[in-house]
N, C-alpha and C positions, 0 to 999 in steps of 0.2 A: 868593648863599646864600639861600635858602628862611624866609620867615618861619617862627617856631620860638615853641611855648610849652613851656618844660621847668621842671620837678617836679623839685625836687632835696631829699630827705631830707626830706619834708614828716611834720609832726608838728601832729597837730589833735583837741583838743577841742572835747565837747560837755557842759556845764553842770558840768565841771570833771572829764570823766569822759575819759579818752584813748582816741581811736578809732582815727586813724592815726595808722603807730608808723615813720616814715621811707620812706615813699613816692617813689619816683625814678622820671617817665618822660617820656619826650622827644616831641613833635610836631613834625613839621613841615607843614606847607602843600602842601595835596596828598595829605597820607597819609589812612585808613583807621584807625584802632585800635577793637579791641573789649574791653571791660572785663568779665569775668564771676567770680565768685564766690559761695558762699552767701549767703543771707541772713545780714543783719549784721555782713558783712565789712569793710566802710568803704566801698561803690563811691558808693552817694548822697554819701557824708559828703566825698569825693575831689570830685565835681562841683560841690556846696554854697559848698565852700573854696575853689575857683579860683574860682567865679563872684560872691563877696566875701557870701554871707549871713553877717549880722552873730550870726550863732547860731551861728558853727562858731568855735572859736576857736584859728588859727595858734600853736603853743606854740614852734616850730623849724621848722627847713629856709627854702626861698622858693620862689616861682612867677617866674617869670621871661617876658616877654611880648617875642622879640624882643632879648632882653640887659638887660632892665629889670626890675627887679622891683618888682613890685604889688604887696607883698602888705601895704601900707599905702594902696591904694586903695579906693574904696568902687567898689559893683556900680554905679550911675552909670559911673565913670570905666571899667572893664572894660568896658561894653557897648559904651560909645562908643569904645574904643580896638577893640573888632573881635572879643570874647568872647563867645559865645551860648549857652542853657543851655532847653531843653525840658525842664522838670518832670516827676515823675514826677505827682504830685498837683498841678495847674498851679491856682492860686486865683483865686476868680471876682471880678470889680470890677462890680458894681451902679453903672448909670447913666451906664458909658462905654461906647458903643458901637467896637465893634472896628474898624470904617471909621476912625473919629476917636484911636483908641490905634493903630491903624498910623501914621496918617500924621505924627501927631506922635514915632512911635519910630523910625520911618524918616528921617526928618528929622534927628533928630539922630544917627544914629549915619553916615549918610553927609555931615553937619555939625558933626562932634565939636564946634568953637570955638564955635556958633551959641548967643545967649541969649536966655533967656526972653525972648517980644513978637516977635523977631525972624520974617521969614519963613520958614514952612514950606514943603513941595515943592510945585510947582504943581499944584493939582487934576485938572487933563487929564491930566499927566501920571501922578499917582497911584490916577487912579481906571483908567486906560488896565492898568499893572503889576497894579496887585487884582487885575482883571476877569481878567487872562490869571492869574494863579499862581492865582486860587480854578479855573476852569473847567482846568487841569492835575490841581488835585485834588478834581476834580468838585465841587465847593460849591455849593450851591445859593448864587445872588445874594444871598439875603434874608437870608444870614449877615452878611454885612459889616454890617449895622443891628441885629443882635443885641448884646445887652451880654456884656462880655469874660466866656465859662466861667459864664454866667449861667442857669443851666436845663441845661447841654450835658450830654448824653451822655457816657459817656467816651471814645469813639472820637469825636466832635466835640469834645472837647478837644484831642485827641494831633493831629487833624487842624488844628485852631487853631495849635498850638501849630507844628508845620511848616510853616502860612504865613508867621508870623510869621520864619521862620530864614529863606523865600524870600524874602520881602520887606527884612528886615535884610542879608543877605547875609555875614555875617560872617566873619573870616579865620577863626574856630575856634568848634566848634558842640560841644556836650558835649547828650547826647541820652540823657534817663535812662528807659529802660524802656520808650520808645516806643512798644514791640508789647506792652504787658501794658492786659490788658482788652482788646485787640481782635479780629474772626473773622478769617477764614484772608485771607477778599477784601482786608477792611481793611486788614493785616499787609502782603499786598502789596502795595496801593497806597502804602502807607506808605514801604518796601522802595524800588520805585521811584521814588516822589519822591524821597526822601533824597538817593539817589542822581545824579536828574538835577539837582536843586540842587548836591550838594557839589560835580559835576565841570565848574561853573557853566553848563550847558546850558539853565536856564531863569531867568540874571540875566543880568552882566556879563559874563561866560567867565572869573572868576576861581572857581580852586578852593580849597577850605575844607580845614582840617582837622580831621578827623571824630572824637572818639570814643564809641561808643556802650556804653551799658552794659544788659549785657543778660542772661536767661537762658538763652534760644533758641536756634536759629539760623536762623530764619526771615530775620528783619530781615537778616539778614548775606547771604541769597543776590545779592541786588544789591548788595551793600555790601561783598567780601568784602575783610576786614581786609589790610592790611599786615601787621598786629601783634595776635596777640591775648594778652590780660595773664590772669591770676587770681589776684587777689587773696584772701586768705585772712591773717585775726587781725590786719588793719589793714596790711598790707602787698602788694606784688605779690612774688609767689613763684616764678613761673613766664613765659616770653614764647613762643608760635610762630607760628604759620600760622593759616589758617581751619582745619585739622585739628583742632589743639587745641580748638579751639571747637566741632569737629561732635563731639569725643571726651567735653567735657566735659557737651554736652546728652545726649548716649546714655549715657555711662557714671557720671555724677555725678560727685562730688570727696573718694572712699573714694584711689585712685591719688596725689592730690593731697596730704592730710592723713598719707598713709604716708611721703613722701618729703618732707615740713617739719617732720618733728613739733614743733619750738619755735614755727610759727606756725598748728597744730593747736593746741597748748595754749594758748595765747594766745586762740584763737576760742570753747577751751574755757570759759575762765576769762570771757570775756566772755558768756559763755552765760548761766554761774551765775548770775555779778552781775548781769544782766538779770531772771533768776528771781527770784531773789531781791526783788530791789527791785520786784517787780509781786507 
């Protein structure tokens, strides 16, 4: 059987405000999923909560990793259990260079048990791994001595932010908006790294399972889904193909909101009370 992270009935706020309202969806190892919906749908808030940020708060349902459920673990113990999450807004750390926050997050997530003082991965070997995933994703060398998202670009975040998932390597990558903020070149290179990481062509040869959330369908032509979802009023509504997702970036989600209307009104209703309270 296929390691597996499934979503069952998940219900989640935020600062006591309910955003997803019974979310169900299944991974497995290997697969492809793409996540799209309007703004404000829940999709960040979906990635947040599996990945254990302490600001989303689990009300119902579990997440299940493998037959287990986390969902009283903290993002420490997800990471190292094989969870990985590219930020959409990835925050910067002043004073630690990104050479020295890889090698110590590498370290531990291919040494879940390993504790603090403990040895880290051997430098030849680690600086050997950098050297080749930054030059896959053209990096200039001189990033690795840069401080984490310190100064970056935003396309040298989203680019940071995919070495980081090559070098971690993780059984499952949640990848929020990857191609927002970046040009057409970027996009692709982006596209196909993803890609030749998930299908482990430039780690171990183990493959990941992927979901990405997105508004596009850029990101997706290397990447094309298994499964793509749309979420809509805190829920997933709908499942198909890469179709649905090249139908949903040409045509929006008018088709969408006619054929749920109880979780149209629901997106409604979260509209308001967002107005409202701004």
């Amino acid at each position: 059987m296929p390691e597996t992270l499934k979503i069952t009935d998940l219900h989640v706020a935020v600062e006591g405000k309910p955003i997803l309202r019974g979310v169900n969806l299944t991974i497995h190892r290997g697969e492809t999923h793409a996540l799209m919906g309007p703004n404000g749908s829940g999709k960040s808030t979906l990635g947040n909560a599996v990945m254990g940020h302490p600001g989303y708060e689990i009300t119902g349902g579990s997440i299940e990793l493998n037959g287990e459920n986390i969902v009283e673990w903290d993002a420490t113990q997800r990471s190292r259990a094989g969870i990985f999450m590219a930020f959409q807004r990835p925050m910067a750390i002043p004073g630690v260079k990104m050479a020295d926050f890889l090698r110590h997050a590498t370290t531990n997530v291919r040494n879940p048990d390993r504790k603090e003082g403990e040895e880290l991965i051997p430098m030849r070997q680690f600086r050997k791994e950098l050297t080749e995933q930054m030059e896959h994703l053209r990096m200039d060398k001189e990033f690795a001595r840069r401080y984490v998202n310190d100064g970056f670009s935003g396309g040298e975040m989203k680019r940071a932010e995919i070495l980081q998932m090559a070098m971690l390597r993780p059984k499952f990558a949640i990848l929020d908006e990857t191609d927002s903020g970046l040009d057409v070149d970027a996009v692709k290179l982006a596209s196909e790294s993803i890609a030749a990481i998930g299908q482990g062509t430039t780690g171990n040869g183990d493959q990941m399972g992927i979901l990405i959330i997105t508004h596009h369908d850029k990101l997706l032509e290397r990447n094309a889904p298994d499964f793509t979802h749309v979420m809509l009023g805190g829920k997933i509504v709908e499942t198909g193909g890469i179709e649905l997702a090249q139908e949903l970036y040409t045509e929006g989600y008018d088709r969408v909101r006619a054929a749920y209307p109880d979780a149209a009104a629901t997106e409604q209703a979260m509209t308001e009370k967002d107005a409202i309270a701004n």
